[in-house]
C-alpha positions as CSV (number, residue, x, y, z in Angstrom):
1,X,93.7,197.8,69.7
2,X,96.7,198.4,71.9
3,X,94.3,198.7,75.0
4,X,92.3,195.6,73.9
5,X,96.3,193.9,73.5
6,X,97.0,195.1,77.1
7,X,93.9,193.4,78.8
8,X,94.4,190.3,77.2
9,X,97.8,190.0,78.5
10,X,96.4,191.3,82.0
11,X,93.7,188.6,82.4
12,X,96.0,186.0,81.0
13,X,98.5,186.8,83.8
14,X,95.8,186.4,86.5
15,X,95.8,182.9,88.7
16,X,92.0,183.1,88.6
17,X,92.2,182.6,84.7
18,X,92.9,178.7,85.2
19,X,89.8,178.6,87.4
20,X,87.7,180.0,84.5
21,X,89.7,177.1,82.2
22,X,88.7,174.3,84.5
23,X,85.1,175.9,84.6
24,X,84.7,176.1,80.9
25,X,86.3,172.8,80.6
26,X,84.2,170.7,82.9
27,X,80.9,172.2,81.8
28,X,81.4,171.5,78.4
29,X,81.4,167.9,78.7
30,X,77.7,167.8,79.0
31,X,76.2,171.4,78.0
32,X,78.0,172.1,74.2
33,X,77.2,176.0,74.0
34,X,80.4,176.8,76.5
35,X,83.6,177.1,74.2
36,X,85.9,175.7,76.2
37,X,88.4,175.0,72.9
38,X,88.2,179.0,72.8
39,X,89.5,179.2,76.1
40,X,92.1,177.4,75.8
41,X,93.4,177.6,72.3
42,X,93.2,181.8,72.9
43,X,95.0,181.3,76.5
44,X,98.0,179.3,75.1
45,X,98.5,181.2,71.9
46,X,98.8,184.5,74.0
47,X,101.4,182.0,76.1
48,X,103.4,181.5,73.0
49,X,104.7,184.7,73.6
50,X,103.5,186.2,76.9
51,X,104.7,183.2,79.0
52,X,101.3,183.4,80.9
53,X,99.7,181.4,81.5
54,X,101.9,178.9,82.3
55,X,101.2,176.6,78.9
56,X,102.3,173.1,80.9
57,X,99.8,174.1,84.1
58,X,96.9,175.3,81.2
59,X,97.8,172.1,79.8
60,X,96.8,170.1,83.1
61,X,94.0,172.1,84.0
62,X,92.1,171.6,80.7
63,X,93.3,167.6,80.5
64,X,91.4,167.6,83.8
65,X,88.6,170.1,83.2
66,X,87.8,167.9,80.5
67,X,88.1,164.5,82.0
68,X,85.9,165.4,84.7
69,X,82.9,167.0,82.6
70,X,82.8,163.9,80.3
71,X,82.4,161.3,83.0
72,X,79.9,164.3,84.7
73,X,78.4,163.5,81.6
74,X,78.4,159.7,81.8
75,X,77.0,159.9,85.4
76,X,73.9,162.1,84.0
77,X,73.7,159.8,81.4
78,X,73.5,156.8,83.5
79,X,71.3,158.4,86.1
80,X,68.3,160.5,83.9
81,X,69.0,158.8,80.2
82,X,69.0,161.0,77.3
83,X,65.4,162.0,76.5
84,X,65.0,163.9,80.1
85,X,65.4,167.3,79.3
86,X,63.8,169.4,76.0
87,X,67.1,169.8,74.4
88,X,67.9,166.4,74.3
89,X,64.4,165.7,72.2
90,X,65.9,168.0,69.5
91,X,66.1,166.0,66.2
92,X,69.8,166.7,65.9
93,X,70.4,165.5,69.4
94,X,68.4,162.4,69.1
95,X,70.3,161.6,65.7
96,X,73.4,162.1,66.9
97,X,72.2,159.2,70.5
98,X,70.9,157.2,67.9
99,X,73.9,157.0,65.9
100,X,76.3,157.3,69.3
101,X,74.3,153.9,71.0
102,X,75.0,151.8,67.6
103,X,78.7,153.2,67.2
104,X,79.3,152.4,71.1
105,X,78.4,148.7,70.8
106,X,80.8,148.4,67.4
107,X,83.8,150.7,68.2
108,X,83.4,152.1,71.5
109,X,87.3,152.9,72.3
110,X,87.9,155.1,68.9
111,X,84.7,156.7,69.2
112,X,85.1,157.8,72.7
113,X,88.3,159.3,71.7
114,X,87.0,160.9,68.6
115,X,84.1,162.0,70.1
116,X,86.2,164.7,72.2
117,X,87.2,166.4,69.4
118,X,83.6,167.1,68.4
119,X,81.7,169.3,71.1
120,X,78.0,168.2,70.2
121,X,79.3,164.8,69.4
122,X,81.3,164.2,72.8
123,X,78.2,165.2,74.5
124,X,75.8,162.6,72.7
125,X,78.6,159.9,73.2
126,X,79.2,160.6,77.2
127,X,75.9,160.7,77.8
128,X,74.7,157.2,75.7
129,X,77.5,156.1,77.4
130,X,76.3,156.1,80.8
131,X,72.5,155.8,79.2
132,X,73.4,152.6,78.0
133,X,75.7,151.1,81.0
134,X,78.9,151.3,79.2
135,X,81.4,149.6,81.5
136,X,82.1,152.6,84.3
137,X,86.4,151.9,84.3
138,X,86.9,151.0,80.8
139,X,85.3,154.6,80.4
140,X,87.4,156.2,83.0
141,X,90.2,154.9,81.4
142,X,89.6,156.3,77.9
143,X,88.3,159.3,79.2
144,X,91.3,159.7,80.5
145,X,93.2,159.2,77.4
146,X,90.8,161.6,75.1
147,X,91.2,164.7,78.1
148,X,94.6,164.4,77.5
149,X,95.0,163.8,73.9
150,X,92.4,166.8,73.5
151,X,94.2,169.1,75.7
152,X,98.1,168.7,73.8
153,X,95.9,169.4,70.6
154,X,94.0,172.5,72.1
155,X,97.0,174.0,73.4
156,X,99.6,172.9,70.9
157,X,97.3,174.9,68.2
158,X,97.3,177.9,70.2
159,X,101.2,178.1,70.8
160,X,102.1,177.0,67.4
161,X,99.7,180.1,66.0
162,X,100.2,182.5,68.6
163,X,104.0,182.4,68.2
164,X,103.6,184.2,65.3
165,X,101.6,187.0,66.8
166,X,104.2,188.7,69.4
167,X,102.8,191.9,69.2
168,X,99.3,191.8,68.8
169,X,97.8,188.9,71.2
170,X,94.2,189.3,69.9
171,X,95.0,188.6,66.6
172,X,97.1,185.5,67.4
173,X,94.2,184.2,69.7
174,X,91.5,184.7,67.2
175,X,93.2,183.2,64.4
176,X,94.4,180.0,66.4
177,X,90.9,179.8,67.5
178,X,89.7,179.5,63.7
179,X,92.0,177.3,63.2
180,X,91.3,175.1,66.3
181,X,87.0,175.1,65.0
182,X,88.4,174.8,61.0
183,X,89.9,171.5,62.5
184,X,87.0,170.5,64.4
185,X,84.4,171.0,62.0
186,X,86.7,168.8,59.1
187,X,86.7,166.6,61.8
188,X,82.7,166.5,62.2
189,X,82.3,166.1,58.6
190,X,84.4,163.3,58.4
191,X,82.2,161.6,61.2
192,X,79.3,162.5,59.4
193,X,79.9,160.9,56.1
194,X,81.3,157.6,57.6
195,X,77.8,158.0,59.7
196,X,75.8,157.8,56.3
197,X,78.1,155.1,54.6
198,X,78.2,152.4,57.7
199,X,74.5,151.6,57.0
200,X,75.3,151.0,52.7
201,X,78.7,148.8,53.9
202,X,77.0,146.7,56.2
203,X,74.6,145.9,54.0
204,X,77.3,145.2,51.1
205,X,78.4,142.9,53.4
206,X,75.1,141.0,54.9
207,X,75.4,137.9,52.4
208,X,72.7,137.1,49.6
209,X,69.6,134.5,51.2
């Protein structure tokens, strides 16, 4: 465990580790599987204690890792739709454009900043975003907004967790890191169910011919 302790701290003091940050970060805006939260919520909680990396600069670097892979996003959107490649004719995925093309016409601003929070969601709502020529800077601008919102949040979790863990860095990593995907799937479900009930409101609301 020591051993396992002593590599964490090594990689974490490493300037290359902010590159892998930023890489993690901008892929995830438009391919899900890369755990970019893990990155980052493990990095800072071994910087609650370790002072490495530096938490302010991991807090830049994933603000714009992420800014720049959702408007990657948008741009693929935009240029090839959302029906292109095989996993975006998955049911799930197609659900979740449906449901991201009807949202973006009602609430666009709250769901774009939502949506970062939710890594299969973000990636449905950047790319119906560009799919369905979403104003460009109005985009950019909110974007800008959700990168950084999402990366306080990320990192914020990781040092508030990891300061309790001075001695054993895995530990305080993995545990911020449950806490960070606890978080985000409360967060899904929450999506989900006002998802299902939109449909039942509206038509409380549609009045009687």
């Amino acid at each position: 465990m020591q051993a396992i302790n002593d590599f964490i701290l090594a990689a974490a003091g490493q300037p290359w580790v902010l590159f892998l940050v930023l890489a993690c970060c901008v892929i995830d805006g438009f391919f899900p599987p890369i755990p970019s939260e893990s990155v980052v919520v493990g990095l800072s909680a071994v910087a609650a204690t370790a002072d490495v990396p530096n938490p302010w600069l991991l807090m830049l670097v994933a603000a714009l890792g992420a800014f720049s892979g959702d408007n990657i996003a948008y741009l693929i959107g935009r240029r090839v739709g959302t029906t292109r490649w095989s996993w975006m004719r998955r049911p799930r995925m197609q659900s979740a454009f449906r449901w991201a093309g009807g949202e973006l016409r009602k609430r666009p601003a709250s769901l774009i900043l939502v949506a970062r929070f939710v890594p299969i969601g973000r990636v449905a709502v950047n790319l119906t975003a560009g799919a369905t020529q979403y104003h460009h800077l109005r985009f950019i601008a909110l974007t800008t907004l959700s990168a950084v919102l999402w990366a306080v949040y990320s990192v914020g979790i990781g040092l508030f967790f990891g300061q309790w863990f001075e001695e054993n860095h895995l530990l305080g990593a993995v545990i911020a890191i449950v806490c960070a995907v606890a978080l985000g799937i409360v967060v899904d479900v929450v999506i989900n169910r006002l998802r299902r009930q939109t449909p039942v409101v509206e038509r409380m609301r549609e009045p009687e011919a």
